[in-house]
C-alpha positions in Angstrom: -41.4 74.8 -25.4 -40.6 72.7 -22.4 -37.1 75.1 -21.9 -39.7 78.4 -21.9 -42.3 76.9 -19.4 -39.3 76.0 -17.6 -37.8 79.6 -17.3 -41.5 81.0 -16.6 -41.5 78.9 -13.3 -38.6 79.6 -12.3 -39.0 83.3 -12.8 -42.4 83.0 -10.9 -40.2 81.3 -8.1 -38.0 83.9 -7.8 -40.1 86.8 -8.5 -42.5 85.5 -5.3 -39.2 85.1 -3.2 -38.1 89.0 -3.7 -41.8 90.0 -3.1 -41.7 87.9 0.2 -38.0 89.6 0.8 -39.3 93.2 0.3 -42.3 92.9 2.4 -40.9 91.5 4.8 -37.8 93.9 4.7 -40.2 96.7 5.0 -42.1 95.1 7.6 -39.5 94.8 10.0 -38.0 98.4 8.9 -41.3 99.9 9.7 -41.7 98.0 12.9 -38.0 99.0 13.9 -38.7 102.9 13.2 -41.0 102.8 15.6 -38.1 101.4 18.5 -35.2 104.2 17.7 -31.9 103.8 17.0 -31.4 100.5 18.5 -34.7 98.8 16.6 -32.6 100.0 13.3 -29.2 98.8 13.7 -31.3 95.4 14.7 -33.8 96.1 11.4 -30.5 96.7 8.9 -28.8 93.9 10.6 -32.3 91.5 9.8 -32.7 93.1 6.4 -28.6 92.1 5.4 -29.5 88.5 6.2 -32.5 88.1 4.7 -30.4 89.9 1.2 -28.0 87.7 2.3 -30.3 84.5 2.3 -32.5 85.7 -0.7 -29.0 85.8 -2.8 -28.4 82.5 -1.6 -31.6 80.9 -2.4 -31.1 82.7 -6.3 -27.6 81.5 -6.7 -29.1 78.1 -5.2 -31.5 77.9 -8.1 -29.6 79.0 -10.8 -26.9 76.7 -10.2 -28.7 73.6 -9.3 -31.9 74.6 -12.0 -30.5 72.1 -14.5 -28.9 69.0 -12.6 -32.4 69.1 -10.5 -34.1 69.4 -14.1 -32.3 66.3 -15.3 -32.5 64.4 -12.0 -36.6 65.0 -12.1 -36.5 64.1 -16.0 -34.3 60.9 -15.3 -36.6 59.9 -12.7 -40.0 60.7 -14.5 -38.4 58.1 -17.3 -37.2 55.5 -14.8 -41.2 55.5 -13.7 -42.2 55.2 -17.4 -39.8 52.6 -18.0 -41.3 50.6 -14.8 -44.2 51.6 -16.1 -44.0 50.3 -19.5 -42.3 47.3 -18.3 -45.4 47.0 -15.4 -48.0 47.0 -19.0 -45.4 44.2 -20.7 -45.7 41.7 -17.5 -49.5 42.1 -17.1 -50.1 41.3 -20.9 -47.4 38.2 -20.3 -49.6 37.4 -17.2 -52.4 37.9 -19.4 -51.7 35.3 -22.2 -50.6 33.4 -19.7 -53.9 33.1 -18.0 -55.5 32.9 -22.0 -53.3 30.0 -22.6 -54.1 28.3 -19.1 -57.8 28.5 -19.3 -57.4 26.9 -22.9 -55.3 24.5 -21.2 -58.0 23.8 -18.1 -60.8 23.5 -21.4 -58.7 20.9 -23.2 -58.0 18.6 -20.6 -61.6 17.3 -20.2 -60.2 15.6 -23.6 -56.7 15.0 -22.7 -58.0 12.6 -19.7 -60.3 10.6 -22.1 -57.3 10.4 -25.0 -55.1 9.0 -21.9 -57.6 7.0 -20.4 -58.3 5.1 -23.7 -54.8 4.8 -24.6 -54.5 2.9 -21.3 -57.5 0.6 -21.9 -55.7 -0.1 -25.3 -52.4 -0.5 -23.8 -54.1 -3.3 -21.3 -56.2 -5.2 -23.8 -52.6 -5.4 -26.2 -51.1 -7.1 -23.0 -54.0 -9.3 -22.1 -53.9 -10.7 -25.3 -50.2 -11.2 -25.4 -50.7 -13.0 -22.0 -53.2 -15.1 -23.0 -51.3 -15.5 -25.8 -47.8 -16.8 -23.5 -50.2 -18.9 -21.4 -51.4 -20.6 -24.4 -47.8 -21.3 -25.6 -46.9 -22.9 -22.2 -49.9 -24.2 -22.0 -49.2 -26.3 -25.2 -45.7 -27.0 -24.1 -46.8 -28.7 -20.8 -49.0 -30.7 -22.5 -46.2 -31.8 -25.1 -43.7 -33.0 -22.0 -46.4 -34.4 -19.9 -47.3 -36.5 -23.3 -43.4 -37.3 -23.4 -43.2 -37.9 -19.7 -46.2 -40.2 -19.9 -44.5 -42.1 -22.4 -41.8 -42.2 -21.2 -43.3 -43.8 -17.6 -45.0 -46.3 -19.8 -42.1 -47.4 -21.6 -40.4 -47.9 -18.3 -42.9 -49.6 -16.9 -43.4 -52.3 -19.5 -39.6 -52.9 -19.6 -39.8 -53.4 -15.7 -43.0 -55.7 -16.6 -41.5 -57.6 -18.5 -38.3 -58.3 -16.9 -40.6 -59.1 -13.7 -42.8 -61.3 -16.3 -39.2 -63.0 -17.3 -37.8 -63.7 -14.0 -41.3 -65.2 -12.9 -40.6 -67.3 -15.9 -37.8 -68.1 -15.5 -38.6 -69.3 -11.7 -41.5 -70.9 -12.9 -39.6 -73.1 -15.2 -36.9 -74.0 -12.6 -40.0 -75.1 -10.3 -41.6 -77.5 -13.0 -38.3 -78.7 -14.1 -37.4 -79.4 -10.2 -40.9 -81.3 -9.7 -40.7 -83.4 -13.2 -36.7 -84.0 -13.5 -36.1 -87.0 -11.4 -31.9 -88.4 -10.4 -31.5 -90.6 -13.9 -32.7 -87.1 -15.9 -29.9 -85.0 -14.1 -27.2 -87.6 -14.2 -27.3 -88.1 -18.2 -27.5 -84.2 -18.4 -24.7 -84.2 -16.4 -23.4 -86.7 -18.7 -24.2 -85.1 -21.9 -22.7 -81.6 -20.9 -19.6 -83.3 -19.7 -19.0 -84.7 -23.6 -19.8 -81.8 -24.9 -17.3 -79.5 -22.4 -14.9 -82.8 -23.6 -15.4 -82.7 -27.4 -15.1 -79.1 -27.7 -11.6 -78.8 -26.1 
């Protein structure tokens, strides 16, 4: 079908071209018979060329009918492929802008999910702090016990070393006021036999 509507065309081509040839052929021979023998050589002359240049167009046509044929039909399916492939990225864009406006809808609930997740996230690690401050908490108060202890241990030992040398001056003082000469001399005395017997 397409092959006949093909050959009508270009017979309706052509057939207009010889029509325009012949009229004007005739034209020019009519307007040349008018001029004598000069306006016919001139008429003859025109009429060759346009034979000449109608042949040319024919031959023209026949010859490049079918590569212009397949030239037009490869480019009328280069446009339907763009075409097709034009339909395939606006139905992509399409679901696209479905998927986004889905998207936009749900995040009025995404922000709330994260948002709590958050709040969760801080009261785990409040509690676990309060949890470590607790701890060390308790711990200070174990080594400041231990420390306090161990302060008033020291300081009783250094009391009572104090307490003990106070004493012990004490005692030298009474024994100074109440031991008169006769009392050191038979100590001396005694401690000599002693230091005697004992070698």
């Amino acid at each position: 079908m397409k092959a006949f509507t093909r050959m009508r065309k270009a017979r309706y081509v052509i057939s207009l071209f010889v029509v325009i040839t012949v009229l004007f052929a005739f034209g020019s021979v009519w307007a040349s018979s008018e001029g004598g023998e000069g306006g016919l050589d001139k008429t003859k002359d025109l009429i060759f060329r346009l034979m000449n240049f109608g042949v040319l167009v024919g031959v023209l046509i026949f010859l490049l009918r079918k590569p212009m044929a397949k030239a037009l039909e490869a480019r009328r399916q280069g446009i339907r492929d763009q075409l097709a492939d034009l339909e395939k990225q606006k139905q992509e864009a399409e679901r696209q802008l479905a998927e986004y406006k889905e998207r936009f809808g749900r995040l009025d609930e995404e922000v709330e999910k994260i948002v709590a997740d958050y709040i969760q996230q801080g009261e785990a690690a409040k509690a676990k702090i309060l949890e470590e401050a607790k701890a060390g908490a308790e711990k200070l108060r174990e080594q400041a016990k231990k420390n306090i202890e161990h302060e008033f241990q020291t300081a009783k030992q250094q009391l009572k070393a104090e307490m003990a040398e106070q004493a012990v001056a004490m005692a030298e003082e009474i024994i100074k006021e109440h031991i008169k000469d006769e009392d050191q001399n038979r100590i001396i005395d005694e401690y000599l036999t002693k230091v005697v017997v004992a070698q």
